[in-house]
N, C-alpha and C positions, 0 to 999 in steps of 0.2 A: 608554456601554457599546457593544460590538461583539458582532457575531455570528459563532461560527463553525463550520463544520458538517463533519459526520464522518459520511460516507457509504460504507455498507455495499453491496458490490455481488458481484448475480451474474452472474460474469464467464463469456462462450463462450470458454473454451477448454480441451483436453484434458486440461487438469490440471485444472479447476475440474470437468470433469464425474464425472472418477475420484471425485476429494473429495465430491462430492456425494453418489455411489451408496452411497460407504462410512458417513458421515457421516449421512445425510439432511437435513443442515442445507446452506441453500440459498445462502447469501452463502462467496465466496472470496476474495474480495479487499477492499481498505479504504481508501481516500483519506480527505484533509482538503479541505475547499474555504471558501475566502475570497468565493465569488462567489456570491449567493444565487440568481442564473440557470443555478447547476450548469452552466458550460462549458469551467472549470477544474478543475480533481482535482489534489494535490500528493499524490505518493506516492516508495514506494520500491517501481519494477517493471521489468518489461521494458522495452524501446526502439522493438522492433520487434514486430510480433506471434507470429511464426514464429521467434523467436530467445529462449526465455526466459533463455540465458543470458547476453545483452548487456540490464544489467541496472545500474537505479543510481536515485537520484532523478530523476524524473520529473515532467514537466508532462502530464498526460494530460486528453484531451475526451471527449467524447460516442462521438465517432466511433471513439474504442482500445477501448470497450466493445460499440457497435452498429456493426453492416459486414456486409458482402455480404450475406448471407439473414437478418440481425438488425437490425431497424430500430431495436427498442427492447431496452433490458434492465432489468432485476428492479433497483432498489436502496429499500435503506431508512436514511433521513437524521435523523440526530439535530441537533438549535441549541443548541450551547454559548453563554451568555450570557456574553461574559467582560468585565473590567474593562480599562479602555485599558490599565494596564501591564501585564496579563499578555498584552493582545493584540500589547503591544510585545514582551513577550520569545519569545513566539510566532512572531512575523514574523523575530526575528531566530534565532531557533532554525532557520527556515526559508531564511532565506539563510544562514548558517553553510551547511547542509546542502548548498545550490546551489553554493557555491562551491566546495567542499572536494572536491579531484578526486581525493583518499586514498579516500574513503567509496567504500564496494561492497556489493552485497546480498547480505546474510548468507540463503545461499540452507539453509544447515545448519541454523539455529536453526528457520527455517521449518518443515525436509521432519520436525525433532524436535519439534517443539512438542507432537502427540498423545502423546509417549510419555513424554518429560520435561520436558517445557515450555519447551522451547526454551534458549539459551544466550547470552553475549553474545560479540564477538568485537570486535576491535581496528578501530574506523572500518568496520566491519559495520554496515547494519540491513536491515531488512525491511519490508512494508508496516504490520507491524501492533506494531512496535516504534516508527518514527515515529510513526505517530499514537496509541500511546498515549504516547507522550512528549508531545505535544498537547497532548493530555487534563491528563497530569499539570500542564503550566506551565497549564492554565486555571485551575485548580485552581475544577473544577464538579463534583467527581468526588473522593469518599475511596478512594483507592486502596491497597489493603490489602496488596501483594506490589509487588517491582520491576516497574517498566513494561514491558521486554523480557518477562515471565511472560504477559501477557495475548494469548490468541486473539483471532480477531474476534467469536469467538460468548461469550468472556466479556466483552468490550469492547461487545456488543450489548447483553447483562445491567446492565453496569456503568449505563448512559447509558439507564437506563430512564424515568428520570421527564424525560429531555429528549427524550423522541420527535417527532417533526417530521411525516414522512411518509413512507408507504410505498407503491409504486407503479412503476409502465412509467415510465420516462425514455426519450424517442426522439431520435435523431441530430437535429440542424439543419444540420449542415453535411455537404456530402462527406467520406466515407474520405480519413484522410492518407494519401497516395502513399509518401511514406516509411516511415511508421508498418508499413502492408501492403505491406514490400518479400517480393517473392518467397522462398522457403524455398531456400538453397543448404549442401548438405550439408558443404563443408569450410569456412566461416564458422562452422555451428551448433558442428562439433567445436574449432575454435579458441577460439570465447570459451567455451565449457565449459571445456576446459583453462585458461584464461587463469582462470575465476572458481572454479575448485577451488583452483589452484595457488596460489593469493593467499588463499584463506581459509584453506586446508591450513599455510601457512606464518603466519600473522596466528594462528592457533588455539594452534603449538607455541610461536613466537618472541616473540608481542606479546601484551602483557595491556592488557585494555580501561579 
């Protein structure tokens, strides 16, 4: 048996704080992690922190969540128990993912999720469409709707009886330099256009 974890987090940034005041629910964002020392997170997020829309799968640490005046942040981690071959198909659901330089974050299904429940798009996901894809190949979890359908806060409900722990996670290492590249205004509006213009046209032209 292997273990593998799906960790709920509350992320500092301008969006996660909007989401929250409306919401009152405290987790924005959602990684997978293979590493029970939480120093790897696999998701689908931003790149840089100041750029949400250069955007894709991702390896994120400690440090993309805690930086400058945040040491630590809020998560809550569930332990899927899974059997070696789903942890096989897992792993490899996960490098399909890495490799695939089609794939882009489906930033629409996201910003819709409260209203419709999100949607799928052609080599689109999101962070919480990967890992409920996770979930599903674990198969530790009766998942009663498509995987794309699930939030983080019903993916919190779901994975109830695998609670782990809840708690401050703090940085162990320095802020990536790259990760905290400075904020420059005609980069933020280039990959905006670059990741509309690709979903805009993947939404009319390509079915998932």
């Amino acid at each position: 048996m292997k273990t593998v974890y799906i960790v709920l987090i509350k992320a500092h940034t301008g969006i996660g704080a909007v989401a929250r005041r409306i919401t009152g629910y405290p987790y924005t964002h959602i990684a997978v992690s293979l590493d029970r020392s939480m120093e790897d997170f696999l998701s689908f997020s931003r790149r840089r922190h100041y750029f949400p829309f250069d955007a894709g799968f991702t390896h994120e640490t400690r440090s993309s969540y805690a930086f400058g005046e945040h040491e630590c942040f809020k998560a809550k981690i569930f332990a899927l128990p899974v059997s070696d071959q789903a942890f096989s198909e897992i792993t490899s659901y996960i490098a399909e993912c890495e490799r695939d330089k089609k794939r882009v974050f489906n930033l629409f299904s996201m910003a819709t999720m409260p209203i419709i429940g999100g949607f799928r798009i052609w080599h689109a996901d999101n962070c919480m469409s990967f890992t409920s894809k996770v979930i599903q190949l674990s198969g530790c979890a009766e998942m009663q709707r498509p995987y794309w359908r699930y939030s983080i806060k019903d993916i919190d409900k779901l994975l109830r009886s695998q609670f782990f722990f809840e708690g401050k996670l703090c940085r162990q290492l320095p802020p990536d330099v790259d990760y905290m590249e400075p904020f420059d205004l005609e980069l933020y509006l280039k990959d905006m256009l670059s990741l509309f213009g690709k979903l805009t046209y993947r939404l009319i032209f390509k079915r998932p």
